[in-house]
PLY file of the C-alpha trace (Angstrom):
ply
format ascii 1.0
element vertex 261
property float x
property float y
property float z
element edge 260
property int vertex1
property int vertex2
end_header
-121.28 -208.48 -9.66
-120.73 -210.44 -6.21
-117.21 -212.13 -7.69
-114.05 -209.53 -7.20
-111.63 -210.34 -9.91
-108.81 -208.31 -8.06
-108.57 -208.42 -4.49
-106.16 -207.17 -1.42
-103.55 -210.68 -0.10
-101.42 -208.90 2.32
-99.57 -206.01 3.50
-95.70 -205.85 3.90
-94.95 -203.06 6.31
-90.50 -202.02 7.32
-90.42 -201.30 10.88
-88.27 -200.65 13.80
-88.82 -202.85 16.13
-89.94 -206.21 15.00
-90.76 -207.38 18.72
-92.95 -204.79 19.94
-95.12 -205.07 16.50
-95.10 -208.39 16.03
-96.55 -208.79 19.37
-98.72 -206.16 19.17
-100.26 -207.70 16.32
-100.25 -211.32 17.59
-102.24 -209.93 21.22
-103.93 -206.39 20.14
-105.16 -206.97 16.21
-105.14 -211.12 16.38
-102.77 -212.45 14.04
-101.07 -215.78 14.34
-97.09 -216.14 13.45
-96.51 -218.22 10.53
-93.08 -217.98 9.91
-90.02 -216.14 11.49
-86.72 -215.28 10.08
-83.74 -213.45 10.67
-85.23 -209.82 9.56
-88.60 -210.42 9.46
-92.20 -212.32 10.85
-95.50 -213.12 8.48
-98.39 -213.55 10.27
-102.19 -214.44 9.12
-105.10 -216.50 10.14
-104.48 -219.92 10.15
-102.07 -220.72 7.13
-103.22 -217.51 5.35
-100.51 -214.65 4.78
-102.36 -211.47 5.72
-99.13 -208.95 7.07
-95.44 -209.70 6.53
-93.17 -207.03 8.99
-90.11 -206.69 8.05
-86.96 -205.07 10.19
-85.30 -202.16 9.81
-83.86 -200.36 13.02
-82.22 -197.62 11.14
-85.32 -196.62 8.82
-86.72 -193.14 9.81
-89.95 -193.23 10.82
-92.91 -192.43 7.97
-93.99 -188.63 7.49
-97.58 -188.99 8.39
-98.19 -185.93 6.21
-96.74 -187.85 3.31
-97.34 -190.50 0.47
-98.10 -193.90 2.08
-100.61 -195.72 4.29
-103.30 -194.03 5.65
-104.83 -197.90 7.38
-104.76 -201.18 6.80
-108.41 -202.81 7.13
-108.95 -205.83 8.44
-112.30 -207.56 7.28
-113.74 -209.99 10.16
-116.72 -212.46 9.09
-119.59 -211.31 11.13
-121.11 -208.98 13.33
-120.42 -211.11 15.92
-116.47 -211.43 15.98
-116.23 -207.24 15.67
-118.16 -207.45 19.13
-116.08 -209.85 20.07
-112.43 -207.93 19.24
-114.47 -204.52 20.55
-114.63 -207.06 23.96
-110.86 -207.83 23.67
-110.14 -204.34 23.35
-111.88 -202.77 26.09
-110.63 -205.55 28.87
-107.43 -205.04 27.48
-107.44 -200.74 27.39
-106.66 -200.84 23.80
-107.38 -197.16 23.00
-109.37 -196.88 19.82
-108.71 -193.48 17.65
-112.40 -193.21 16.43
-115.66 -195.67 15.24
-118.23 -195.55 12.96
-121.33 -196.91 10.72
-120.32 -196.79 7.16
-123.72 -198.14 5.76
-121.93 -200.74 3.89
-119.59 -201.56 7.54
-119.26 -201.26 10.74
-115.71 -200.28 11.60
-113.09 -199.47 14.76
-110.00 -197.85 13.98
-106.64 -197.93 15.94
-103.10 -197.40 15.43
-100.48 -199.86 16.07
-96.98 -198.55 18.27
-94.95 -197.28 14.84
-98.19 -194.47 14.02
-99.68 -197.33 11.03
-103.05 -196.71 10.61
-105.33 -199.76 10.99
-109.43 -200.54 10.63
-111.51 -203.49 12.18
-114.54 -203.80 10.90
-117.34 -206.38 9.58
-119.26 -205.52 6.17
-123.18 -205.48 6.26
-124.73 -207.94 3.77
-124.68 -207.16 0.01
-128.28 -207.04 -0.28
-128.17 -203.83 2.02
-125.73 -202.08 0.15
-127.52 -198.87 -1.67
-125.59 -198.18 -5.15
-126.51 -195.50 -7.89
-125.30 -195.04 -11.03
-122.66 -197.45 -10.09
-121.69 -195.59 -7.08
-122.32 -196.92 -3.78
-123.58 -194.93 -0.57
-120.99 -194.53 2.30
-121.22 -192.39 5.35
-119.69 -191.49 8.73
-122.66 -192.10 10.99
-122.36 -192.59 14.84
-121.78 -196.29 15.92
-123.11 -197.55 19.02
-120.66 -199.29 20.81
-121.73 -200.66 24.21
-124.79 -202.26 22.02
-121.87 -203.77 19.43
-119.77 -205.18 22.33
-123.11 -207.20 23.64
-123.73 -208.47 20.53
-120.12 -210.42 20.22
-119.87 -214.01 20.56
-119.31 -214.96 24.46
-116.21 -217.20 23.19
-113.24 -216.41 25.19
-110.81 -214.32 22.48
-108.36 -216.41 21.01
-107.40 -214.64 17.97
-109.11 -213.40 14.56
-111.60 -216.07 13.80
-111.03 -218.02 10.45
-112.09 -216.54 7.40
-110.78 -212.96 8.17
-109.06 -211.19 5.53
-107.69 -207.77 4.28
-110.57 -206.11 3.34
-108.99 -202.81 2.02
-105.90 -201.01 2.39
-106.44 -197.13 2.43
-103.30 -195.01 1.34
-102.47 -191.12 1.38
-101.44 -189.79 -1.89
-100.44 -186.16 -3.37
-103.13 -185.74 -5.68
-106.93 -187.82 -6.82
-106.04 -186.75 -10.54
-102.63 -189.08 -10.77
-104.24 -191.48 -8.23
-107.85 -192.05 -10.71
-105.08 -192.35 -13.79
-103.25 -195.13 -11.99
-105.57 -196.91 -9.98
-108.64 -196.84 -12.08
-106.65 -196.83 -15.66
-103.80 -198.61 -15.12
-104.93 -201.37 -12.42
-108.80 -201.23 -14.42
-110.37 -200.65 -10.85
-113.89 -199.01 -10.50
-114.13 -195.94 -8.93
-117.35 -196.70 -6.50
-117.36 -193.93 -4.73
-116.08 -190.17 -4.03
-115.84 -188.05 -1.21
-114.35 -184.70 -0.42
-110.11 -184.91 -1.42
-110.74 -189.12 -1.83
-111.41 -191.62 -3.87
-112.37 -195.51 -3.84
-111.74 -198.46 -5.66
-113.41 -201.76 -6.51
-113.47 -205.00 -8.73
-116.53 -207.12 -8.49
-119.28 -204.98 -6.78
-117.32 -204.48 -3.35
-117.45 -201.20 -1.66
-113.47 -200.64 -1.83
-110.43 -202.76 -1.87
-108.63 -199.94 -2.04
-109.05 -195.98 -1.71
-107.05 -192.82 -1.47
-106.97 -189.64 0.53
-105.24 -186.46 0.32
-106.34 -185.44 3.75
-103.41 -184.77 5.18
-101.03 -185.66 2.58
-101.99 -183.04 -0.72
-99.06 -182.11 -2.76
-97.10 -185.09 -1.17
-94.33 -186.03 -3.73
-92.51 -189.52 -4.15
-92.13 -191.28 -0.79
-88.60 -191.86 0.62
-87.16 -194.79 -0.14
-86.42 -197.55 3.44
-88.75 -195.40 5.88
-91.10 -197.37 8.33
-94.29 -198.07 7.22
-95.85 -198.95 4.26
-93.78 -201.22 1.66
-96.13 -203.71 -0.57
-99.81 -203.70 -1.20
-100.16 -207.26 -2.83
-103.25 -207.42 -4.89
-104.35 -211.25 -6.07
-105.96 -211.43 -9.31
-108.05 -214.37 -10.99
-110.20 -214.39 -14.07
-107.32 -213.24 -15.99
-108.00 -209.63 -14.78
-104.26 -208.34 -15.03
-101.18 -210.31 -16.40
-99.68 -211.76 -13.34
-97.16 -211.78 -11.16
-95.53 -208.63 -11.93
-95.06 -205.43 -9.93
-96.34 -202.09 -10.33
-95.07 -198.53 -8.69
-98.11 -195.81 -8.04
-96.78 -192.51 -8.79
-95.72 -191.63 -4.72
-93.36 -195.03 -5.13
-96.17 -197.31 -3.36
-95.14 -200.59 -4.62
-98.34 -203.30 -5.71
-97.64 -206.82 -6.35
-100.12 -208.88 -8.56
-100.13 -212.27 -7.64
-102.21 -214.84 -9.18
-105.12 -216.16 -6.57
0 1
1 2
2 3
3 4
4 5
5 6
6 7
7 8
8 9
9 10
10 11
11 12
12 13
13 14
14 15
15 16
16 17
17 18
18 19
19 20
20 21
21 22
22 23
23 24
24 25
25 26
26 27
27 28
28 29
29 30
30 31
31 32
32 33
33 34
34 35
35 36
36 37
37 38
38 39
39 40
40 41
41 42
42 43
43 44
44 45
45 46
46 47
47 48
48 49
49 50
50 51
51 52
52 53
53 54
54 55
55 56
56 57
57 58
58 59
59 60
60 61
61 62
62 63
63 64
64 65
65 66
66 67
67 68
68 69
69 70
70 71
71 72
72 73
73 74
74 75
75 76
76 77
77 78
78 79
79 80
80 81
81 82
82 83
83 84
84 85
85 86
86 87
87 88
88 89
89 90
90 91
91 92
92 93
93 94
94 95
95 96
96 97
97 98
98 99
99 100
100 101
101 102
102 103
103 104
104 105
105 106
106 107
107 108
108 109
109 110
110 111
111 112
112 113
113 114
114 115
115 116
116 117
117 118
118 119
119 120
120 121
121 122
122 123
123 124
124 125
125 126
126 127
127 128
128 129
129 130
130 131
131 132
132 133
133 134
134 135
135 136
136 137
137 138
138 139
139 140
140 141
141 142
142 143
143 144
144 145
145 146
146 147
147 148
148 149
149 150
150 151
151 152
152 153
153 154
154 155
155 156
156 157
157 158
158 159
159 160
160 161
161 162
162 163
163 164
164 165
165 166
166 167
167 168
168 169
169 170
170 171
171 172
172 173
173 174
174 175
175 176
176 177
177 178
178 179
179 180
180 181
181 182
182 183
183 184
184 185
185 186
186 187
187 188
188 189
189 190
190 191
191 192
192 193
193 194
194 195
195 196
196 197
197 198
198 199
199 200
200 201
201 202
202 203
203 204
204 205
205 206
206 207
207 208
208 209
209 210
210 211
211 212
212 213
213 214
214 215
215 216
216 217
217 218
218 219
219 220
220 221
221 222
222 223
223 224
224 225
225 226
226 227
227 228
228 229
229 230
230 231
231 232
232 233
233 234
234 235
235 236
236 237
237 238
238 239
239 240
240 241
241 242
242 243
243 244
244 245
245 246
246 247
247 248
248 249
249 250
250 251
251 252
252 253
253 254
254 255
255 256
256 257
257 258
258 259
259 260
């Protein structure tokens, strides 16, 4: 299938300081402001919603060993633009925490000043995609980076070029067996893939929208409630997939909102 019938619309993260994150999003990851108010700042590309911060100055900061986000993933449109931000990055020191050739991607990953995981990455075309008894390949293979910074555009940076998106959003969880029951039973996701303590979800033939990990999170129990980080995964749905809009808990309190598309 090349049509996703469930797909990821933003990300609603609680942090401390609103300032320092909403401008390290708007110069480091790209975003444009769309709307401010008292508590909180939604930013996107153009008119499109993509992360929604909202403040909290007293909210402890996230147990990284716990239930919650492992990264956000940020899908750009072409090979081209991921040179581009991999340009951006380097004249602006932006320290990257690790890169790599997925088979189905090419990705960068960072972290933003509040310990949020976060991926930038571009997919490879569809038709280059290797699936198996509906599983598709993934790896970790070494990704050439001086050759993926010549190959972006020569456009001065101004921002995340139009038609970037949410790819994915990866999360931590206590255990695959509770994870599977909710996110392939209750949400009717396919699991397309599975690696060592992680699993990953799909609707419509993608490689993930969204996965889990219990890397450094096993055993995790329900996330505190108010802590920075991660507070809404909102999934859009079309084709009737799920009813919609209503609101669903996983079982480590990770809310996801269905919204119609």
């Amino acid at each position: 299938m090349s049509h996703a019938n469930i797909r990821v619309g933003s990300v609603t993260l609680i942090v401390n300081d609103l300032k320092a994150m909403t401008a390290f999003y708007r110069k480091v990851i790209g975003l444009s402001v769309i709307e401010i108010t008292r508590r909180s700042v939604r930013l996107g590309v153009g008119q499109t919603l993509l992360l929604e911060l909202i403040h909290d100055p007293h909210a402890p900061l996230a147990d990284r060993h716990g239930a919650g986000l492992f990264h956000i993933a940020f899908l750009l449109p072409d090979r081209a633009s991921l040179g581009q931000w991999l340009r951006h990055a380097v004249e602006s020191d932006i320290p990257l925490t690790g890169a790599a050739d997925h088979l189905v991607s090419e990705a960068l990953y960072l972290a933003d000043p509040e310990g949020n995981g976060i991926e930038i990455y571009r997919d490879r075309p569809r038709e280059e995609w290797s699936w198996h008894d509906g599983m598709v390949q993934m790896a970790n293979r070494r990704l050439d980076l001086q050759e993926l910074a010549t190959s972006g555009s020569p456009r001065p940076w101004t921002g995340l070029p139009d038609g970037s998106s949410i790819g994915h959003v990866h999360l931590q969880v206590g255990d695959l067996q509770h994870a599977d029951a909710f996110y392939q039973g209750t949400l009717q996701l396919d699991i397309v893939s599975r690696r060592p303590q992680a699993s990953f979800y799909s609707s419509g033939g993608y490689h993930h929208h969204l996965a889990v990990n219990t890397w450094n999170s096993a055993g995790a129990g329900m996330r505190p409630a108010l802590t920075t980080g991660l507070a809404v995964v909102e999934l859009l749905v079309d084709d009737n997939a799920l009813p919609v809009p209503q609101t669903l808990t996983d079982p480590w309190g990770t809310i996801i909102r269905l919204q119609g598309a």
